[in-house]
C-alpha positions as a Markdown table, in Angstrom:
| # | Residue | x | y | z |
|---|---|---|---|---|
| 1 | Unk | 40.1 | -66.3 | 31.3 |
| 2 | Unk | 37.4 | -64.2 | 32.5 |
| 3 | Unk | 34.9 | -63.7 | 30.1 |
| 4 | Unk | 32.1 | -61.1 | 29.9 |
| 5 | Unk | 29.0 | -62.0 | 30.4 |
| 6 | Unk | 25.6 | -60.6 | 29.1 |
| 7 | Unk | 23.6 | -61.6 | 32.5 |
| 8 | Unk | 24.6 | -61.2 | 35.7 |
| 9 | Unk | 22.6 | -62.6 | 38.6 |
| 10 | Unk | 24.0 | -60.3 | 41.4 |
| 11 | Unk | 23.1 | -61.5 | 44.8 |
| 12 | Unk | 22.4 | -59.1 | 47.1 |
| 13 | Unk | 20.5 | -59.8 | 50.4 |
| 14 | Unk | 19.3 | -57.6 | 52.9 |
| 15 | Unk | 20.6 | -59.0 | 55.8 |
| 16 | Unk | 21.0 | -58.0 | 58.8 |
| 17 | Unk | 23.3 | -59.9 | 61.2 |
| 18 | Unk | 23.0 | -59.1 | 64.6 |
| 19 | Unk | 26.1 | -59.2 | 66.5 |
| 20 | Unk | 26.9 | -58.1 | 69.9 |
| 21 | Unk | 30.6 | -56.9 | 70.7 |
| 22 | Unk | 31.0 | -55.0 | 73.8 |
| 23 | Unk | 28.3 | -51.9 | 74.4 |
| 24 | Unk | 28.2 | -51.9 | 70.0 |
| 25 | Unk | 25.6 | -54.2 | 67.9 |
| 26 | Unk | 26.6 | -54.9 | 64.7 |
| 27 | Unk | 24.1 | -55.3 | 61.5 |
| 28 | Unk | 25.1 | -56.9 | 58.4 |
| 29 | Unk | 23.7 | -56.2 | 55.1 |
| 30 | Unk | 23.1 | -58.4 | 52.0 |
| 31 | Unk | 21.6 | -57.9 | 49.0 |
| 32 | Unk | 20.6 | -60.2 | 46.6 |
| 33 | Unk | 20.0 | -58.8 | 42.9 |
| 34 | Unk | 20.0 | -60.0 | 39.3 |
| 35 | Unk | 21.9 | -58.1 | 37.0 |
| 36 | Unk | 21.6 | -58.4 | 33.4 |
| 37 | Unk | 22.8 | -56.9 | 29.9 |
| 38 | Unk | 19.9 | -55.6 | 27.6 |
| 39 | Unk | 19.3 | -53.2 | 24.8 |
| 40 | Unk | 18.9 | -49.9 | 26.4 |
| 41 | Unk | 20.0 | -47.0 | 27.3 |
| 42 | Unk | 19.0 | -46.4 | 30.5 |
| 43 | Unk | 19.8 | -48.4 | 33.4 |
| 44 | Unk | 17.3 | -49.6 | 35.2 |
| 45 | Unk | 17.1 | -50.8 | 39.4 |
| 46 | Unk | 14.3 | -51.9 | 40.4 |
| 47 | Unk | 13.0 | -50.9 | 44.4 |
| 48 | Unk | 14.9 | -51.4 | 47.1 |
| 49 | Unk | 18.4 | -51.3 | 45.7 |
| 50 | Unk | 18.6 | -47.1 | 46.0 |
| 51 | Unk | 21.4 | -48.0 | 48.4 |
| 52 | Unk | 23.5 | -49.6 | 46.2 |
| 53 | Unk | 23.3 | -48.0 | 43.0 |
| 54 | Unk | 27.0 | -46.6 | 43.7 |
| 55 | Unk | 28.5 | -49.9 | 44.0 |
| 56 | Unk | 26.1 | -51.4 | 40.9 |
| 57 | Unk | 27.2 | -48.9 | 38.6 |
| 58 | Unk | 30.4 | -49.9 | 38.2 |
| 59 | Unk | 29.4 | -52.9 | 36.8 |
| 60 | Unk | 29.0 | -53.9 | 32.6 |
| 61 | Unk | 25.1 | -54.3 | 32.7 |
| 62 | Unk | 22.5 | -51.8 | 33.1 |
| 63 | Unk | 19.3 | -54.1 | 34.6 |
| 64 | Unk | 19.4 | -54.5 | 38.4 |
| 65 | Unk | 16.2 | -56.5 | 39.8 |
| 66 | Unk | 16.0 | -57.1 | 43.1 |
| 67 | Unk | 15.7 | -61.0 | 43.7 |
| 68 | Unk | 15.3 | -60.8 | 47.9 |
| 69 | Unk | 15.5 | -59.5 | 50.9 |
| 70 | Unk | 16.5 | -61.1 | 53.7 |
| 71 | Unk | 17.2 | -60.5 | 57.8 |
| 72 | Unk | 18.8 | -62.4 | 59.8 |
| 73 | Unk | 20.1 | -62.3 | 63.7 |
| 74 | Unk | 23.2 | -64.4 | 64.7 |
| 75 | Unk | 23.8 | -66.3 | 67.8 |
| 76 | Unk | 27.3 | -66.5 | 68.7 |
| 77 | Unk | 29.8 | -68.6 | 66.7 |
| 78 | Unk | 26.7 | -69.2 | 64.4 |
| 79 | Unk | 27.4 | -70.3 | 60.8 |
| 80 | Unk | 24.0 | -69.4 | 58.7 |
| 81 | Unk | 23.7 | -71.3 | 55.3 |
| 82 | Unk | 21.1 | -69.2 | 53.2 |
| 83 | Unk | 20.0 | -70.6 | 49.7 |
| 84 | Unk | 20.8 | -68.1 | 47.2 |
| 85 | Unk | 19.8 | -69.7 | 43.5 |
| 86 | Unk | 18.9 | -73.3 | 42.9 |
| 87 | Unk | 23.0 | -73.4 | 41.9 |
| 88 | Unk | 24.5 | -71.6 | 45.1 |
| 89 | Unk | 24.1 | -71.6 | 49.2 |
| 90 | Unk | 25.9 | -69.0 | 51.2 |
| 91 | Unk | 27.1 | -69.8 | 53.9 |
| 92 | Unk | 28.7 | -67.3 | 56.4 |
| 93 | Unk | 30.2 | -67.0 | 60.4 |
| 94 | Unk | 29.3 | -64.3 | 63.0 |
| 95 | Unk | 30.8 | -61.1 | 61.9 |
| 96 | Unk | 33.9 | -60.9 | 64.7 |
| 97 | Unk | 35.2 | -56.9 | 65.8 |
| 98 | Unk | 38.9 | -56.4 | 65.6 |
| 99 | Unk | 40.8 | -53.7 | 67.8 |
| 100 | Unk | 41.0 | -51.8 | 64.2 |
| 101 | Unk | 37.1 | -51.1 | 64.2 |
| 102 | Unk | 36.8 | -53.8 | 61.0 |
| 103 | Unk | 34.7 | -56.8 | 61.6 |
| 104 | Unk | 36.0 | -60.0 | 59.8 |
| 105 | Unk | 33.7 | -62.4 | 58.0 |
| 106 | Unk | 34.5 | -66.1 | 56.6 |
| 107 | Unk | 32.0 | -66.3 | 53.6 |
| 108 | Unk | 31.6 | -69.6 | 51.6 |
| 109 | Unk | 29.5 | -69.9 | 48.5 |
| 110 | Unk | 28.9 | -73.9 | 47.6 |
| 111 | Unk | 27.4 | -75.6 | 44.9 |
| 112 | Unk | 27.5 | -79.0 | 43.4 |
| 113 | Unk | 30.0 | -81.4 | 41.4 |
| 114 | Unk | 28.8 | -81.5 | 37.5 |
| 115 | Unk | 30.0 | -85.1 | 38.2 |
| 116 | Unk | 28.3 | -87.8 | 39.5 |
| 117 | Unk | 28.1 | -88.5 | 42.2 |
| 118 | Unk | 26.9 | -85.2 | 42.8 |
| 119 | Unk | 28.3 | -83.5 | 45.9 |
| 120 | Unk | 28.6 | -80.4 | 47.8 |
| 121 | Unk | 31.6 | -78.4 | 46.7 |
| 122 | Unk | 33.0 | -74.9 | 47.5 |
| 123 | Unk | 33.3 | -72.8 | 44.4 |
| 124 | Unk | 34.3 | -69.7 | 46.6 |
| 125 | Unk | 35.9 | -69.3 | 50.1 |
| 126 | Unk | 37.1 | -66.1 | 51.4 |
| 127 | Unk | 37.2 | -63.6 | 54.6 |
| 128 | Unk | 36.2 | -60.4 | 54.0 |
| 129 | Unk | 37.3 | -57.3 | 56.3 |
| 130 | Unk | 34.6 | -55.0 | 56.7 |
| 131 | Unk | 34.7 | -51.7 | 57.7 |
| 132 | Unk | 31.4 | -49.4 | 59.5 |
| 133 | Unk | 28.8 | -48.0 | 56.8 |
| 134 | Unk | 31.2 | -49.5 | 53.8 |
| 135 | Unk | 30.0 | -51.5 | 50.9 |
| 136 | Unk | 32.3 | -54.4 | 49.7 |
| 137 | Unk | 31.3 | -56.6 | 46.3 |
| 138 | Unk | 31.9 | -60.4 | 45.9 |
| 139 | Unk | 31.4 | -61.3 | 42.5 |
| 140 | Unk | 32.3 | -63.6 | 39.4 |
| 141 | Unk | 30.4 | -67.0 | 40.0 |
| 142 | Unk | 28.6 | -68.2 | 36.9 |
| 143 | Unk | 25.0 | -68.9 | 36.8 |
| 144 | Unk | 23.1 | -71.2 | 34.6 |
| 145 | Unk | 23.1 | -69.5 | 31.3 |
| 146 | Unk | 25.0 | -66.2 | 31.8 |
| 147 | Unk | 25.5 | -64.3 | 34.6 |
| 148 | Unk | 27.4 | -64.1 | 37.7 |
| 149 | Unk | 26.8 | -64.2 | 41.1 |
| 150 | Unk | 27.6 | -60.8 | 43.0 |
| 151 | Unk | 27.3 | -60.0 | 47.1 |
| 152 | Unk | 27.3 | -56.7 | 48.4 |
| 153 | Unk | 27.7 | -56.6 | 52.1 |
| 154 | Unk | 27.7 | -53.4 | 54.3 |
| 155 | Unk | 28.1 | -53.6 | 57.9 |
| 156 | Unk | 26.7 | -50.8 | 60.2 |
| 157 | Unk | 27.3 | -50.3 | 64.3 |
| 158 | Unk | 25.4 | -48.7 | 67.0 |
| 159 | Unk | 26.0 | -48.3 | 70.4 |
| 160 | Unk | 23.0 | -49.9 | 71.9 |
| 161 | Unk | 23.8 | -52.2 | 74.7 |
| 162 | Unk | 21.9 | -55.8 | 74.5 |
């Protein structure tokens, strides 16, 4: 089962992906934070997460610190690998519009067999649907230590023509 964990490192990477679909460009956010448990009141997020202190808060710690921030453009039918810990690589496809207005993603976190011979191995595999100006969180992959690994993603779209 699912345990609690004192530390959580939340990944959360500012990111944008740059993604031409039609007359709209797409830009996809990703921030990379550590999140952790400690004896204190008040919650604490350290700078540049003030956009995601809504999604943060719903989580059991109360320190955020921001680990990096990241941007990134896409070619087409690009997959981008992006080293996230010493323990985890993300690795994720060119955001792709549906006729719904959501833009779907194939994310991929890997890391490697405890066993030898050691080898790269997918400890998370998933699509996510993402909707204009909304946040989604990935988490639940353990760190070293304690903690977990979280994503929070937010895709915005404008209308500027490449």
């Amino acid at each position: 089962m699912f345990r609690s964990l004192s530390v959580a490192l939340m990944l959360v990477l500012a990111f944008p992906w740059s993604v031409a679909y039609g007359e709209a460009r797409s830009e996809l956010k990703l921030w990379v934070v550590e999140a952790r448990s400690v004896e204190r009141e008040a919650t604490r997020f350290d700078i540049g997460l003030d956009a995601i202190h809504r999604v943060l808060s719903g989580l059991p710690h109360n320190d955020y610190r921001n680990v990096s921030t990241e941007t990134h453009a896409f070619n087409d039918q690009e997959v981008t690998r992006i080293k996230l810990t010493s323990d985890y690589t993300l690795e994720m496809n060119t955001p792709v519009a549906g006729e719904d207005g959501r833009f779907r993603v194939r994310l991929r976190i890997l890391t490697q067999s405890k066993e030898p011979p050691r080898k790269e191995i997918e400890a998370l595999s998933t699509e996510l649907l993402l909707r204009p100006d909304k946040q989604v969180l990935v988490r639940g992959l353990k760190l070293k230590g304690e903690g977990e690994l979280v994503l929070v993603l937010a895709l915005s779209v404008s209308d500027d023509a490449s």
